[in-house]
N, C-alpha and C positions, 0 to 999 in steps of 0.2 A: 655508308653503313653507319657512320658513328651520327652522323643526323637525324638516321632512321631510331637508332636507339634513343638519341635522347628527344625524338618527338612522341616516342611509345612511352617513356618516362613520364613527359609531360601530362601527354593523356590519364596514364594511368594516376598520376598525383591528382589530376582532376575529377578524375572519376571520384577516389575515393575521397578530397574532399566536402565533391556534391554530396556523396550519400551518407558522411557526417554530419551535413546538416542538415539532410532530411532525417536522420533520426535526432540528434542533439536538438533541434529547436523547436518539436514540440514539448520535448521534456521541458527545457527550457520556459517555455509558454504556463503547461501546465504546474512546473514549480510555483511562478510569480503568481496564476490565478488561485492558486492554495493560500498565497499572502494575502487575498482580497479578503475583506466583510463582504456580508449580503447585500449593502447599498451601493458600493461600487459595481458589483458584475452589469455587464453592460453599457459601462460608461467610455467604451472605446479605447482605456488606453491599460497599455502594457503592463507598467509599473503599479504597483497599490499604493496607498498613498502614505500607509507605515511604513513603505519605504523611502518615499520622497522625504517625509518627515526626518527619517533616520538620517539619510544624507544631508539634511539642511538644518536639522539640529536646532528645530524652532522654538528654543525653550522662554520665549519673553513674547512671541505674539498670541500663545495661545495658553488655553491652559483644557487641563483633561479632565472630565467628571466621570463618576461610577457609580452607575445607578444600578440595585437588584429591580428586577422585574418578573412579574408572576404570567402565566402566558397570556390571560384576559390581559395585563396592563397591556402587553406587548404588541400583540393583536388591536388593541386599539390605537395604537401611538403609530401602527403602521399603515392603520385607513386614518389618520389625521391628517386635516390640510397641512400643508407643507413638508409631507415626510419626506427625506427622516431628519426633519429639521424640527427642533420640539421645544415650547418655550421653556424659561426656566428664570427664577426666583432667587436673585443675590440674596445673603441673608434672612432666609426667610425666621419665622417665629416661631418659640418653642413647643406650640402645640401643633406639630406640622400633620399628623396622622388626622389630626379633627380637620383641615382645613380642606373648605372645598369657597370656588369664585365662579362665579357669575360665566365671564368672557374671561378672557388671557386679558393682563393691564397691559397699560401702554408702556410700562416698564420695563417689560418683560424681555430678557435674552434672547435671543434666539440663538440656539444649540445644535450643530451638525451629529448626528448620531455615526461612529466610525467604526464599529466593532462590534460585535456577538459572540458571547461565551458562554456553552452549559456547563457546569462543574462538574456532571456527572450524568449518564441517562436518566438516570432515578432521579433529580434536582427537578422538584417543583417551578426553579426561579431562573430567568437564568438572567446572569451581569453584561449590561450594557455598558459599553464607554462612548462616550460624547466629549465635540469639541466646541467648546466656546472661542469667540476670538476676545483675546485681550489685549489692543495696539498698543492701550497708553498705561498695560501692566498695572489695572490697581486691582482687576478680579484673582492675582495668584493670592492676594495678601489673604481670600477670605476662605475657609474651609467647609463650610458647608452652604448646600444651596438647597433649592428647591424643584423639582420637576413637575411640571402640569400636564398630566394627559385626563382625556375624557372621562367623565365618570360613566358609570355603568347605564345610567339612567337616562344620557343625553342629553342632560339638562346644566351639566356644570364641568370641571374641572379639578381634578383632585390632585392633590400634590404628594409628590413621595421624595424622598431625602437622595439626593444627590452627594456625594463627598468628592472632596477633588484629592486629586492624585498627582504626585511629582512628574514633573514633564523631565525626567531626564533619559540619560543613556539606556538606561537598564528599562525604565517603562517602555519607552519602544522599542526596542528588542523583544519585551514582553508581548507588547502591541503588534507587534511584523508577524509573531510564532501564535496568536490566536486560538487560529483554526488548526494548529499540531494541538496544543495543549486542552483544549477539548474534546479532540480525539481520542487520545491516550488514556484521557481521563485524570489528565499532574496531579489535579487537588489530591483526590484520592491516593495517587502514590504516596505525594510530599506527605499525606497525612501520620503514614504509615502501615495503609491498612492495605496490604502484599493480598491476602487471600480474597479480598474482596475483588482489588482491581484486575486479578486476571481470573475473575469468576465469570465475568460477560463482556459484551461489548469488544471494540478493535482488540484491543490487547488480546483477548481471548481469543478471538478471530486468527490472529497473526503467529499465538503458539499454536494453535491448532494446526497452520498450513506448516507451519516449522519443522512439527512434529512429523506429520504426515509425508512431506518432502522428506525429511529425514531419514526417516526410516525406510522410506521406496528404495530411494536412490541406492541406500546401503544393501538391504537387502536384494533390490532387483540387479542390481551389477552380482553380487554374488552368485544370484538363478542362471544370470544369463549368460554369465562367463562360465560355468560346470555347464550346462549347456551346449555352449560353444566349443566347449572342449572338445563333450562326447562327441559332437555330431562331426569334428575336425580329426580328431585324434583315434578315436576306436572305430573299431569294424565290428558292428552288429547287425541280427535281421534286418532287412526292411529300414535301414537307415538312409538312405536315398527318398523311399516315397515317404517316412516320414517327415523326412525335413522339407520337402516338396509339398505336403499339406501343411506344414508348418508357416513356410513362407505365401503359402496359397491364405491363409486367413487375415493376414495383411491388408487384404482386399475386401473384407467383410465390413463395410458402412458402423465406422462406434453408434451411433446413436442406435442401431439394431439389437446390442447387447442391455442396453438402459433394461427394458423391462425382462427379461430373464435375471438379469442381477438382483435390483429387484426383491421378485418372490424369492430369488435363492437365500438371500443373505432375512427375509423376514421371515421365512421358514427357519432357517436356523438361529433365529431370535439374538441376531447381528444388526438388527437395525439401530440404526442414532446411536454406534459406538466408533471406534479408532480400528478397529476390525474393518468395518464396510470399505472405510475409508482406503485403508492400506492395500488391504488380498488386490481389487482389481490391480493393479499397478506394480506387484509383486516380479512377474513372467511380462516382458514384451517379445513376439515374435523377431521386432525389427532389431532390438537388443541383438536375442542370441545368432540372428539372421549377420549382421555386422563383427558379431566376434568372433563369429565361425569362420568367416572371409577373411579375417587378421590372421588367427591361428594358425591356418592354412599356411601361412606364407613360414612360420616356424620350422625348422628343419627336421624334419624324423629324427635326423640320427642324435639331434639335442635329446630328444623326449628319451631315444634310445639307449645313449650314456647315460642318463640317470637312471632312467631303471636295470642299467648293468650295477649302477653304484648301489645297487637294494630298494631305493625310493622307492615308493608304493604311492597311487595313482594317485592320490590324493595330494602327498609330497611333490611329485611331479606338478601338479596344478598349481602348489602354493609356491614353490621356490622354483619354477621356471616359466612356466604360462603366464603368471600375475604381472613378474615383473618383464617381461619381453611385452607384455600386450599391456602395459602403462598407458602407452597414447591412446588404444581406440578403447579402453577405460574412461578413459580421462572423459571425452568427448559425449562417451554415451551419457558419462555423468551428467555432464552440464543440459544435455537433452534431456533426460529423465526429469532433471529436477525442474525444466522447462514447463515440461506437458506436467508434471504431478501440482507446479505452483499455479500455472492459469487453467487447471481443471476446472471446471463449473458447472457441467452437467450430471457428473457421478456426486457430487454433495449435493446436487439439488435433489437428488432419484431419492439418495441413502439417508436423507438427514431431516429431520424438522424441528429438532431443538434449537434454539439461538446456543447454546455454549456448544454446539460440535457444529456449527458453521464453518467452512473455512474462509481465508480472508476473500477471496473473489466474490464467492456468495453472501459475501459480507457486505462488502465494497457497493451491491448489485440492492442489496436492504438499505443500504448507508444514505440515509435522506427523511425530512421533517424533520430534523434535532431542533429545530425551533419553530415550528407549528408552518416554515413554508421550506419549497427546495434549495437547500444551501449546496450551491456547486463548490463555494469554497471549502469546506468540510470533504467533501465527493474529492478534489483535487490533489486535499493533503492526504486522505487514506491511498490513494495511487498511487503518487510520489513515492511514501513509505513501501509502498510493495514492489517499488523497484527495487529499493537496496540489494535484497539477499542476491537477486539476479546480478547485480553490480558486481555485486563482493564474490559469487562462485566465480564468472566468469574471470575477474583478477588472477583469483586465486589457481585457475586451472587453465590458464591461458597460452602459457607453454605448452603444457600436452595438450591442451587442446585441437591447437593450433595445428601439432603435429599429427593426433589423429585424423582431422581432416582432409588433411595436404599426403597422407599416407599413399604411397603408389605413385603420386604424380610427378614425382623425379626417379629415375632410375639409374643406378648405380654403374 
């Protein structure tokens, strides 16, 4: 017997660390591909290379440029032979805006291009970093260079000012977090300008789903625990076949309600607001369906003593039903706020302003930030939209746990 238990142990430690790491290792995966630039993706390996860099702390073989780029430059520097390797001009001379060459000189650097950054959606330019190698350390001593990409006309090479930048701790760090911080939109926070940066774009994205989950979760456990109640606790007409149609529409295919919703909410001139958004998600059948079956298990004669003590139904709900049915609260929560954060078809139906996007429908727009598909950008807005999910589930993990497991030990 004691072999059988601890070969059942074994199993089961196995089981659950298989399917750890079938979810942990694509998070995993898609974390590090959030680290990558656009020249890396497809380059076969794991790590990006701001992170090799960080680990090995190359601050004397190489050194970093930071070039702005307008999106013709960009675009051309990316059909240039050798991309994204792009020549580049030690010291060049001080009328650098006038100069245009023939061919690339034979002097010319050649520069790994390792990063992409828009400051802002609305940014005309966005900053490029490039790496030079420097073995024998005499190009840190110089601070400005020169970059040559194609001219307009095909006929020459025009150059724009490159600066270099400190290759230390804090720049790659800078360098690893890229593709967060032109997500977010940093410049614009760091700037100070609060009302702007969560006027559009992710950030706006990410309060809107905040809100939205917010608010469900709070009010839709409320509906569906008074709900629960009634349908457990009191004796009315026809409370049988109504709850019987209740749990019957469970069965009714979501995507069949899309267009009644819909008309209903543009007729009542709810369209592209936080209204559309919320009401569907207010009432779930499978809510009240689940906290009528917990309730149940609560003993009459509890409900009964309080209302000997005067409570009044309502009192009764708040100072006995609430806190007895804690766990399968708890549980529906984290469910709620499941289904209300990877919604994606109710904001597609109800929405078509970019500022009441939420973040999924965001996530789904989230591509061309730089005139091609950056999966790294795509990567880090994903990542970010894991957290809240991280953090409820921490946070509700006890009862959770205990709502789930409810019934399956008996006393």
């Amino acid at each position: 017997m004691g072999e059988e238990s601890l070969l059942r142990t074994v199993l089961g430690v196995l089981f659950l660390a298989l399917f750890a790491l079938a979810v942990v290792v694509p998070f995993v995966y898609m974390f590090l591909m959030s680290l990558k630039s656009p020249s890396e993706m497809g380059n076969g390996r794991w790590l990006p290379d701001a992170l090799l860099d960080l680990l090995r702390l190359r601050k004397g073989e190489v050194v970093l440029l930071r070039v702005e780029l307008s999106d013709e430059q960009l675009a051309s520097l990316n059909t240039a032979p050798g991309a994204p390797f792009a020549p580049m001009l030690a010291a060049p001379p001080p009328m650098l805006d006038q100069m245009l060459v023939p061919t690339v000189p034979r002097e010319a650097l050649w520069a790994r291009r390792v990063a992409l950054e828009k400051p802002s959606a609305a940014a005309r330019h966005v900053l490029a970093l490039f790496e030079l190698r420097d073995p024998e350390k005499k190009l840190r001593r110089i601070d400005r260079f020169a970059l040559l990409a194609p001219h307009p006309s095909g006929n020459a090479w025009q150059a724009i000012e490159a600066k270099r930048i400190p290759h230390s701790f804090s720049t790659l760090v800078g360098r690893l977090f890229v593709n967060y911080r032109a997500l977010v939109r940093w410049d614009t926070l760091a700037e100070g300008r609060v009302l702007e940066w969560i006027a559009r774009g992710y950030p706006r994205w990410y309060i809107n789903s905040l809100v939205v989950a917010a608010l469900t979760v709070v009010m839709g456990i409320f509906f569906d625990s008074l709900a629960g109640f009634a349908f457990a606790k009191f004796d009315f007409p026809l409370r049988r076949p109504l709850f019987a149609v209740l749990v019957a529409t469970i069965m009714i295919p979501y995507p069949v309600t899309l267009v009644p919703s819909f008309f209903i909410f543009a007729k009542l001139g709810l369209y592209n607001t936080y209204a559309a958004l919320i009401i569907p998600g207010l009432v779930s059948a499978f809510g009240i369906f689940l906290v009528r079956q917990y309730i149940q298990t609560i003993p009459d004669d509890l409900v009964a003593a309080a209302r000997a003590d005067g409570a009044s139904d309502f009192e009764v709900y708040r100072y006995v039903i609430l806190p007895t049915a804690r766990p399968v609260l708890a549980a529906l929560a984290v469910f709620r706020f499941l289904w209300q954060w990877n919604s994606y078809l109710y904001p597609l139906i109800l929405t078509n302003r970019d500022s009441m996007k939420t973040l999924q429908l965001g996530l789904a727009t989230l591509q061309e930030a730089f005139g091609t598909l950056d999966y790294g950008l795509q990567m880090a807005g994903a990542t970010l939209a894991v957290i809240p999910i991280l953090v409820i589930y921490l946070l509700m993990q006890r009862h959770f746990i205990a709502g789930i497991t409810m019934g399956s030990v008996k006393g």
